[in-house]
Structure formats: C-alpha cells, structure tokens
C-alpha positions in Angstrom: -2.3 13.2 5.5 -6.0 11.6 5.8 -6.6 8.0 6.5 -8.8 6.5 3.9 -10.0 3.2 4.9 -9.2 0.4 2.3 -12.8 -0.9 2.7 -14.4 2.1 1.4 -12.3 1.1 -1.9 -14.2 -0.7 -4.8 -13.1 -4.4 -5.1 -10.5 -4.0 -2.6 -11.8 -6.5 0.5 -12.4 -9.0 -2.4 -9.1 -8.7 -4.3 -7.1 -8.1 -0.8 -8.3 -11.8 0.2 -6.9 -13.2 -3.6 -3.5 -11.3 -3.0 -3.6 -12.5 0.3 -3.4 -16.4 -0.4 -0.8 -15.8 -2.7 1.6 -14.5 0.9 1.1 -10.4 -0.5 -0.7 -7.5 1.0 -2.5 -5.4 -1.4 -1.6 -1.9 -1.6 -3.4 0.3 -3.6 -6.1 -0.8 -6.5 -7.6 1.2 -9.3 -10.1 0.1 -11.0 -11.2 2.5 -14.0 -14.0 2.1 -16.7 -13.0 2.8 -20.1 -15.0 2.7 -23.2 -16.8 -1.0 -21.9 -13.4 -2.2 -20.9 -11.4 -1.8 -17.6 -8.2 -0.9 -16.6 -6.6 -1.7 -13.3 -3.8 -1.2 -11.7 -2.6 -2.8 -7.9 0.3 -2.6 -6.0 1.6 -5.1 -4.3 3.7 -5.8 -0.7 5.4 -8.9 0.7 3.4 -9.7 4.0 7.3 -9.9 5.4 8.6 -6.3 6.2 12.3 -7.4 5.2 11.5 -8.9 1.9 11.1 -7.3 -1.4 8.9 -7.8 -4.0 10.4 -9.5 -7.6 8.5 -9.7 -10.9 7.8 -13.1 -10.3 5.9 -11.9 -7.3 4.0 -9.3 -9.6 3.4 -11.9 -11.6 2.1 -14.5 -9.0 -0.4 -11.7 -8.0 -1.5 -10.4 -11.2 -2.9 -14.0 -12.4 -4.5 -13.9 -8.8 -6.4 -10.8 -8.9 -7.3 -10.7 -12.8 -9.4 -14.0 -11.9 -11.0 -12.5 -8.9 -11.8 -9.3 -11.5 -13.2 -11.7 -14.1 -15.6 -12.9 -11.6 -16.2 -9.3 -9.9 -16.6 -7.4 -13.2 -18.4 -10.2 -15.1 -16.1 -9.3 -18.2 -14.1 -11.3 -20.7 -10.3 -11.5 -20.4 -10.3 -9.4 -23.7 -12.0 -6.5 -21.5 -9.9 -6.2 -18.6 -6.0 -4.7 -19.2 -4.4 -5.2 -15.6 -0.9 -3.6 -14.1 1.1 -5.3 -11.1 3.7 -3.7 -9.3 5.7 -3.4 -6.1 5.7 -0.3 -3.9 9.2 1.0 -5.0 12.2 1.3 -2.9 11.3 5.2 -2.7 7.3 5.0 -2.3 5.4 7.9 -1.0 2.8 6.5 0.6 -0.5 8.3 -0.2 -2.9 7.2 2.0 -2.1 7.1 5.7 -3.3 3.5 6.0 -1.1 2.5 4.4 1.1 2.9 7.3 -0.3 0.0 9.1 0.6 -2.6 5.9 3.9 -1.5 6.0 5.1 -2.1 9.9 8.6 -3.0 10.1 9.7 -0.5 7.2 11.7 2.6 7.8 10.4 5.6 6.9 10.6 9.4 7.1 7.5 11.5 7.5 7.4 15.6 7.3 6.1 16.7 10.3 4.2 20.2 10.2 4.5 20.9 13.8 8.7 19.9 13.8 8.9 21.6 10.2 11.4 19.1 9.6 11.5 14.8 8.5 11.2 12.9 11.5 12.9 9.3 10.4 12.3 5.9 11.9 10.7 2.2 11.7 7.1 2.0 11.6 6.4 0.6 15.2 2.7 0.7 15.2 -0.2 2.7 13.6 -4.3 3.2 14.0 -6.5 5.2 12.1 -5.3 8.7 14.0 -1.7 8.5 14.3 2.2 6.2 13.5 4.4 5.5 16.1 8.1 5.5 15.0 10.7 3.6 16.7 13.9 6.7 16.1 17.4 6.4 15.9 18.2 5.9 19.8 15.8 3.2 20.4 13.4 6.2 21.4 9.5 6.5 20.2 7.7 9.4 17.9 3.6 9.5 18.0 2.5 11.4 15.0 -0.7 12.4 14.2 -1.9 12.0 10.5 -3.3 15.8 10.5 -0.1 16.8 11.2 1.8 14.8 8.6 2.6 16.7 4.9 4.5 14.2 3.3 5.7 10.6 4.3 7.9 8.4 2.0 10.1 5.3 2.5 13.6 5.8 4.2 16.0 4.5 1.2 20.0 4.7 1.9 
C-alpha cells in the first residue's frame, strides 16, 4: 500500500480547512474537468472515531466545500456538479494515509509477510507504518510496503 500525502492533492489543504469548520475530516477529493465544467466528488469522516456520518452531515459538508470550489475554481454554480459521501461501514481504504484520519476505528489489513488479515484498532500511524492495538490488548507494527489490502473491520 503507498502513502500518498493529502497535500500533494489539488484543492485538498483548501477544502480540508472548509470541512474542517463544519467538525468533518476530509477523506478523499476528486476534482475532474469535464467539457468547461467540473465534477467532484469528497468523502467525508466525523473527526469522532465512534460516530458515524448521516446525510445531514453530507449535506452540512457539501454546501461547505462547493463554496470553497466556487472561489478555488472561479466557476458559476451552474459549472460545478459535486458528490458528498461518508466512508461506508465497509471502506477500503486506498491510500495509506488515510490511516492516520481514521485512528480509533477497527480495521483488518492483509499482511504479505503473515499471508493472512491481521485485525485491530488503529492505535497510531506515520507515513511508513500503522500500529494496531489486537485482540489481547497486544500491539502490531505494520509497514505500508508490506500491506496488500486494508479495509474497515465491520461485524
């Protein structure tokens, strides 16, 4: 799994600072030119590890981040079609940063080396590696390289 810093995104540090005020943590952002218009799509994450996200929240965030892309794109609100949504109760997550906005959450991550899911809350993470608190109360380092797949623990 690489690490793809959010910074190196278009729009994100801008649009991360609009979901922010509104008490979310922005996920993922697309933002694709289409024929002079733009399509975007965000996903969106309660800063609160134990609480989900509603449509109301989607909704709260979508009128947040489609002002800050009228002012980023310099487009009309005819130009601009914009999608809101939580992570899902069964998200893979795609990029191993990701990891770091969802501490607190448990989770199940293929390791390579193991050849087996290693399962656990998401103690702490850097840019190299996630530390799981396991079943037990014991700890799992595992380094992104040797991660293949990693989705949310749902029971």
């Amino acid at each position: 799994m690489e690490y793809s810093s959010f910074k190196d995104i278009p729009y994100f540090n801008e649009c991360s600072a609009a979901v922010s005020a509104e008490g979310f943590q922005l996920v993922e952002l697309h933002v694709v030119p289409k024929n002079g218009q733009f399509c975007v799509s965000a996903v969106i994450a309660s800063s609160d590890s134990k609480k989900n996200i509603g449509v109301s929240d989607c909704a709260k965030a979508h009128r947040a981040l489609f002002a800050e892309m009228l002012k980023l794109l310099g487009k009309s609100e005819d130009d601009i079609s914009m999608e809101v949504c939580s992570p899902g109760i069964e998200r893979n997550l795609k990029n191993a940063a990701e990891f770091e906005i969802f501490k607190g959450r448990e989770v199940r991550v293929w390791d390579k080396n193991a050849g087996d899911w290693v399962c656990g809350k998401i103690k702490d993470a850097d840019k190299s590696c996630v530390v799981l608190e396991t079943e037990g109360g014991s700890e799992k380092t595992v380094a992104y390289a040797d991660i293949a797949k990693a989705k949310f623990l749902h029971l």
